[in-house]
N, C-alpha and C positions, 0 to 999 in steps of 0.2 A: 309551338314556337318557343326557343329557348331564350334565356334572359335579354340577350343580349338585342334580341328581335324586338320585345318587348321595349327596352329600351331606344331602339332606334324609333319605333313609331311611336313613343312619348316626346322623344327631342322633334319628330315630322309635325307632330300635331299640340304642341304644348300650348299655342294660341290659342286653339280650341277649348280645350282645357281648361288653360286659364282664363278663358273667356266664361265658357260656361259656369264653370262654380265660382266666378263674381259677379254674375249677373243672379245664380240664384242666391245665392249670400245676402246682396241688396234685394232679391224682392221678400226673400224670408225678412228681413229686418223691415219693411214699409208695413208688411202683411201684421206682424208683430208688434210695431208701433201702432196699429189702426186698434188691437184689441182693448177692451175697458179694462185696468186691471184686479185683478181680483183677492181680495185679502181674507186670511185667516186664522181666527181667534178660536181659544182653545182654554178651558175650564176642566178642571182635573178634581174626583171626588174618593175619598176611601171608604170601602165597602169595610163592615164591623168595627171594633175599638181598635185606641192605638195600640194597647198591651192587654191579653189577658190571656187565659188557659190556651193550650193547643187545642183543642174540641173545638171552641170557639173559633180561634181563626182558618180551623180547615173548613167552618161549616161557612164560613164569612167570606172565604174562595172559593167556595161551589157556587154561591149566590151571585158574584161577581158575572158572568156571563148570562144570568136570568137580567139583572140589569139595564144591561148592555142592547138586550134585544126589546127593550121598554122601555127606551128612549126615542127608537123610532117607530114605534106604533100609533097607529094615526089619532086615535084620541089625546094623547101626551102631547103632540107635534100641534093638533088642533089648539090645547087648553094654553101650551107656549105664545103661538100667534094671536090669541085673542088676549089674552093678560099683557102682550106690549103692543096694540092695535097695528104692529107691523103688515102692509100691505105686500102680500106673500103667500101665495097656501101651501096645503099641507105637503100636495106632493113636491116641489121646488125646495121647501125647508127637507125632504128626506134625502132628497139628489146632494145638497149641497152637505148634511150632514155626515161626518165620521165618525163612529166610536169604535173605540179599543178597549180592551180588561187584559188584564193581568189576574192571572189568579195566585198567582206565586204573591206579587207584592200589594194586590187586594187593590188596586189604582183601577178607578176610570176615567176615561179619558173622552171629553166630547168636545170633536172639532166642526166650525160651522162655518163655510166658506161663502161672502157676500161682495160684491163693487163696493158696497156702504160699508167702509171700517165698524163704522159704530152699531149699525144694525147686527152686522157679524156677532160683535161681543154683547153685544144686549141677547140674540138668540141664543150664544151657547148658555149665559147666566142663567136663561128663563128654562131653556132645556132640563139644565142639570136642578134649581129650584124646582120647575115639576115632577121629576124620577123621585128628589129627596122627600117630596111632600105624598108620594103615591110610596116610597117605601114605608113611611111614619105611620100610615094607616094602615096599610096591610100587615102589622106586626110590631111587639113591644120587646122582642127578643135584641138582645146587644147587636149577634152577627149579622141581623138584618138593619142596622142602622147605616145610614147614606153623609156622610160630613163631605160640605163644599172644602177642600182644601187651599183649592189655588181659583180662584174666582177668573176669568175672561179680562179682559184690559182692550184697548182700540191696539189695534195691530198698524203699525207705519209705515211698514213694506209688505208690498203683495209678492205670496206665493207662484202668482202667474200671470201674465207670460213670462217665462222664459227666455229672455227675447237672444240671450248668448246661446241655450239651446237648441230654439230655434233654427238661429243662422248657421249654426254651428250641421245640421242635420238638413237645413236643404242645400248649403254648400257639399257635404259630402252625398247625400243624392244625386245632387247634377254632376257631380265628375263620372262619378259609377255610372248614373247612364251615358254621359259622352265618353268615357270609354268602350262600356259595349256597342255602342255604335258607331267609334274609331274604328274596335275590332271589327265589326261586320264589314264597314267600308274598306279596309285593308283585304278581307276574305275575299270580297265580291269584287276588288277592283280589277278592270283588264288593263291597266296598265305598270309598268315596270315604277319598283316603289325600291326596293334596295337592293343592294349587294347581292343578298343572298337571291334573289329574284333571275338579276343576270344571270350569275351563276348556273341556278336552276334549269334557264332556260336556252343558255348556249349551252352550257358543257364545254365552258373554256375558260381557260385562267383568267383571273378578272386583273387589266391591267391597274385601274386606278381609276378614281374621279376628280373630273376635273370641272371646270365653273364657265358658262356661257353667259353671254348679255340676250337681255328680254327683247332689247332693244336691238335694230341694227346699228353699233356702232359705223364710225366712219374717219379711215385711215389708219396708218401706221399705229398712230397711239391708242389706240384702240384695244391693241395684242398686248398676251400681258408681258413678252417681254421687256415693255416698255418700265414694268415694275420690276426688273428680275429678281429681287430680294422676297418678294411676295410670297404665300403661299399656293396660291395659284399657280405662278411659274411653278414652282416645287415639283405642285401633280404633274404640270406636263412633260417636264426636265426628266419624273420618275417614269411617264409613259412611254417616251422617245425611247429611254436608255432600254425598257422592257421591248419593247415590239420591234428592236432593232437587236435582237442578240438573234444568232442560228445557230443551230446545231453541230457545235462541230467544224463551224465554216467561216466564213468571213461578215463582218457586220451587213443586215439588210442593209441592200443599195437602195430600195423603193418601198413605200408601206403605201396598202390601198386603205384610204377609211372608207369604209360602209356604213349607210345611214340604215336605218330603221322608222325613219317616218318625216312626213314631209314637213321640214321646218331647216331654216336656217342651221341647225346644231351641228352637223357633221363637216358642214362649212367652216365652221367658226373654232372647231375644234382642229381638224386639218392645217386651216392655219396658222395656229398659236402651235401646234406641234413644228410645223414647217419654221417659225417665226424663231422659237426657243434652240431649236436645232441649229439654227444661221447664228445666233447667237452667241452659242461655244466655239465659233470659228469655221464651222464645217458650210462647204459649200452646197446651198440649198435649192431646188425650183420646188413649187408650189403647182399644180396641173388643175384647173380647175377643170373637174368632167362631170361637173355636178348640172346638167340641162336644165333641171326645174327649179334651180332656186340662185345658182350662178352667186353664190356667196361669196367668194376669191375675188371674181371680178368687181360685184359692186363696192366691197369696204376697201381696194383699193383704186377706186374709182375709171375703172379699165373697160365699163360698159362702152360697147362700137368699138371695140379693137378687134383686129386679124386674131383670132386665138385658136382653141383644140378642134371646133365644129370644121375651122377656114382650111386645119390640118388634115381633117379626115376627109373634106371636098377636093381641096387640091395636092394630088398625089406629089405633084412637082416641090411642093414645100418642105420644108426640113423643120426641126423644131425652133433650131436657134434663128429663122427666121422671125417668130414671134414671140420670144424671148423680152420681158422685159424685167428691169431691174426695180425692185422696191427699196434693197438699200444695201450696203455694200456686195455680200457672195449671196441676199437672198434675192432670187429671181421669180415669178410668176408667169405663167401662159393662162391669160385668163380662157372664158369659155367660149368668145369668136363670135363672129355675127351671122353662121352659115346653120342652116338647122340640121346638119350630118351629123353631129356626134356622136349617133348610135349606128354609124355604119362600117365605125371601127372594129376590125377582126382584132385575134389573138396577133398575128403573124405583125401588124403594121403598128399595136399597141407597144410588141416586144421591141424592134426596131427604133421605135422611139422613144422608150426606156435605154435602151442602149445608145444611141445617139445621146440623151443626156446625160448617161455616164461619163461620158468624156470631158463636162463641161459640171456637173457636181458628185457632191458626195453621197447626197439624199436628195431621194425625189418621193414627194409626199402628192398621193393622190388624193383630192377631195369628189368623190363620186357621190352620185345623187340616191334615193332609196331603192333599195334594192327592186321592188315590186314596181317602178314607176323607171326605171331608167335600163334597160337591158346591157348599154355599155358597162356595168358597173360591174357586171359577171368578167368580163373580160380585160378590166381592168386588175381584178383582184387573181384571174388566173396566172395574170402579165407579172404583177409584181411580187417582191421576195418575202413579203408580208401582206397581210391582209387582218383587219381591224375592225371590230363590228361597234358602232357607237349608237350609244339608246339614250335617252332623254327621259329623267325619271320625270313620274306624273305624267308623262307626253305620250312616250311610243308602247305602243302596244305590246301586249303580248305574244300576240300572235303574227304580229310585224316581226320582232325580234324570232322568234322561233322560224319562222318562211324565211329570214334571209341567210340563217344557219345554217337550216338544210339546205337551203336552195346551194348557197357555197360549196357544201360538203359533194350534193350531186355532180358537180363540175371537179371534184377535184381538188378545193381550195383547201388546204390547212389555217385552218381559221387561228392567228397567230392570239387570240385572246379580247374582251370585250372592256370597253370605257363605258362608265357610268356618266352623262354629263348633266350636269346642276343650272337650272336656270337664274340666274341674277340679274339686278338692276345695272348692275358693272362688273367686271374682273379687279377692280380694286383700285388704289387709289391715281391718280392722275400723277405723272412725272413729266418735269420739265423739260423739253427739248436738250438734248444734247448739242454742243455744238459741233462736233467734229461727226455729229451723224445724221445724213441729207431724212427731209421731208418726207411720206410715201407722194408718191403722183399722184393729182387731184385729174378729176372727169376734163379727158380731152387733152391731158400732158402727150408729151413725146418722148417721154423721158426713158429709156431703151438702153440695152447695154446685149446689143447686137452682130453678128459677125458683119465684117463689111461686105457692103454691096447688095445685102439681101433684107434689107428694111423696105423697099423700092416693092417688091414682088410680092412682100408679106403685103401691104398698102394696098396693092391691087386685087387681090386676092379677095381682099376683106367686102371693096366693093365696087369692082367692073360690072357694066353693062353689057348683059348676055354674055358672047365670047370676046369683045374689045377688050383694051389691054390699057390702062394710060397712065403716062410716066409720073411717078411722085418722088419726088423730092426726100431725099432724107434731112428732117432739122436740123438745124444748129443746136449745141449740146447749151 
């Protein structure tokens, strides 16, 4: 994985992260507060005189480490603890005991680490007192003579714990391991995590990502054109202008989106492309062919309308019969109350692409997942474009991969793939415009229809058997 991968699944997971090595930071620092602390005093002695011949002081530094190893010998360590009735033995006084020599500068050094300040400094005095009292006897020569120079004192601060060490060393333990088990979980995931993932896994230019709600929003404001300054719109404003260029040829009239797993996303994204597109002027329908999740029709509240299912049942219907208007040149056919949707061929999908040419500029399919909706083959073979959309953390791998191929088996030049982002919102709330209408709420009439054929779309939606009965077209 190169840097940049790296750094993307640091920014994916930095909660973690920074969750983990704060939580072990504070338990290192409770764990560290709980220890007793520990202090230590230190008595320093010179091995032969302070000046005399070289003979003398080289034989006065040989002797320096005989010293050294007879201060912790357990009769010395014993004659210590009984000459200060310290309640302690011998082995605990070796554990806790240091000593050092110099032979160069002829110093010893005995360090005695205790919880009891003053015991500490009472044990190294009585240490180095009995070395000096076991040197005096064993020898009247100079170089063997032991001088206390710097006597032990109560020490005021303990050596340990460490308690900045401490925190410092289980906070960076817990990120290292929540990192390697970031990375494991990015290795083993089966679902689409970044860029480079899509990529990978279509083999198609990657259009851009763009941001979905967690939630199902509900109505017009919902879409982010309703923010157009946003960076949201931005992505989608860049995905339109991408998935709408051809080769050579004239701007895509129609883009299919293809979902990759079952969830609202390919809905939601469909019509913020559809919504951004009406936006710059251009005249737009919105098709919802999405069966299993009808995302077009519910957030503009079109549930029980004549729509695409009532098209493919009743061959006599035309599109602009169930045409409605969401707000100026953007139109919607939601997804109809008949359960034919998948029984549209190629031949009657192209025909009604064409039929909406006539009446917009863009016609944006929202089709449902590829594996779960078989119109959705035929929608993407019908139109000028075709748009594969995956939901990171959501859709699978192996989702994304089947609806690839499965495209490419048919035919489909798969025009390039959207990364969609789950959010709480698409961004901040904007005030109603005035000079721009409402979306229709559940059960409006609000329609922007040829005449005479709202009457038949009406009927369609929901006659008994084969009766036929006259509805009314509403007052606007």
């Amino acid at each position: 994985m190169e840097l940049s991968g790296y750094l993307a699944v640091a920014r994916r997971w930095w909660w973690t992260l920074l969750v983990a090595t704060w939580v072990a930071a504070f338990s290192g620092y409770v764990v560290a507060s709980q220890i007793p602390p520990t202090f230590e005093a230190r008595v320093q002695l010179l091995v032969g005189p302070y000046n005399t011949d070289s003979d003398t002081l080289r034989a006065a530094g040989q002797l320096v480490q005989t010293y050294a190893e007879l201060v912790t010998t357990r009769p010395l360590l014993e004659s210590a603890i009984a000459e200060l009735g310290a309640d302690i033995d011998a082995g605990e006084l070796d554990s806790a005991t240091r000593v050092t020599a110099d032979d160069t500068t002829r110093f010893l050094s005995i360090r005695v680490q205790h919880t009891n300040p003053v015991l500490a400094a009472d044990l190294a005095n009585g240490l180095a007192e009995e070395v000096s009292l076991l040197a005096s006897r064993g020898t009247s020569r100079p170089e063997g003579q032991l001088q206390i120079v710097d006597r032990a004192e109560r020490p005021s601060t303990p050596v340990a714990p460490q308690v900045s060490l401490i925190v410092g060393m289980a906070a960076l333990a817990a990120l290292l391991g929540a990192l390697v088990l970031v990375m494991l979980v990015e290795y083993l995931s089966a679902t689409v995590r970044t860029q480079d993932d899509l990529e990978k896994l279509t083999g198609v230019p990657f259009l851009g990502r763009v941001d979905t709600a967690k939630n199902l929003p509900r109505g017009h404001r919902a879409l982010v054109d309703s923010v157009p300054d946003s960076a949201a719109a931005a992505a989608y404003r860049l995905v339109v202008a991408k998935a709408s260029v051809r080769d050579g040829a004239r701007p895509a009239a129609s883009i299919a989106a293809v979902g990759t797993g079952a969830d609202s996303a390919t809905g939601q994204v469909a019509a913020n492309l559809a919504a951004i597109a009406a936006r710059s002027g251009r005249r737009v329908v919105l098709i919802d062919a999405d069966t299993a999740d009808a995302y077009a029709t519910r957030i503009f509240g079109m549930s029980g309308r004549a729509g695409l299912s009532d098209l493919a049942a009743d061959p006599s219907l035309e599109p602009a019969d169930i045409l409605s208007t969401v707000s100026g040149e953007f139109r919607v056919i939601p997804a109809g109350t008949a359960s034919h949707a998948d029984t549209l061929d190629v031949d009657r999908a192209t025909r009604i692409l064409q039929q909406l040419a006539e009446v917009a500029d863009l016609v944006v399919v929202s089709t449902g997942p590829l594996h779960l909706a078989a119109a959705t083959l035929v929608w993407a073979r019908t139109a000028d474009a075709a748009i594969v959309i995956a939901v990171r953390d959501q859709s699978r791998r192996d989702d994304v991969t089947y609806a690839v191929e499965s495209l490419r088996l048919v035919g489909v030049g798969v025009r390039g793939a959207v990364l969609a982002e789950r959010h709480r919102g698409l961004g901040r709330s904007a005030p109603p415009d005035a000079d721009e209408p409402e979306a229709p709420q559940r059960g409006e009439a609000e329609t922007d229809l040829r005449e005479g054929r709202y009457a038949r779309a009406q009927v369609a939606a929901g006659r008994p058997g084969s009766s036929r009965r006259k509805v009314e077209r509403p007052e606007s």
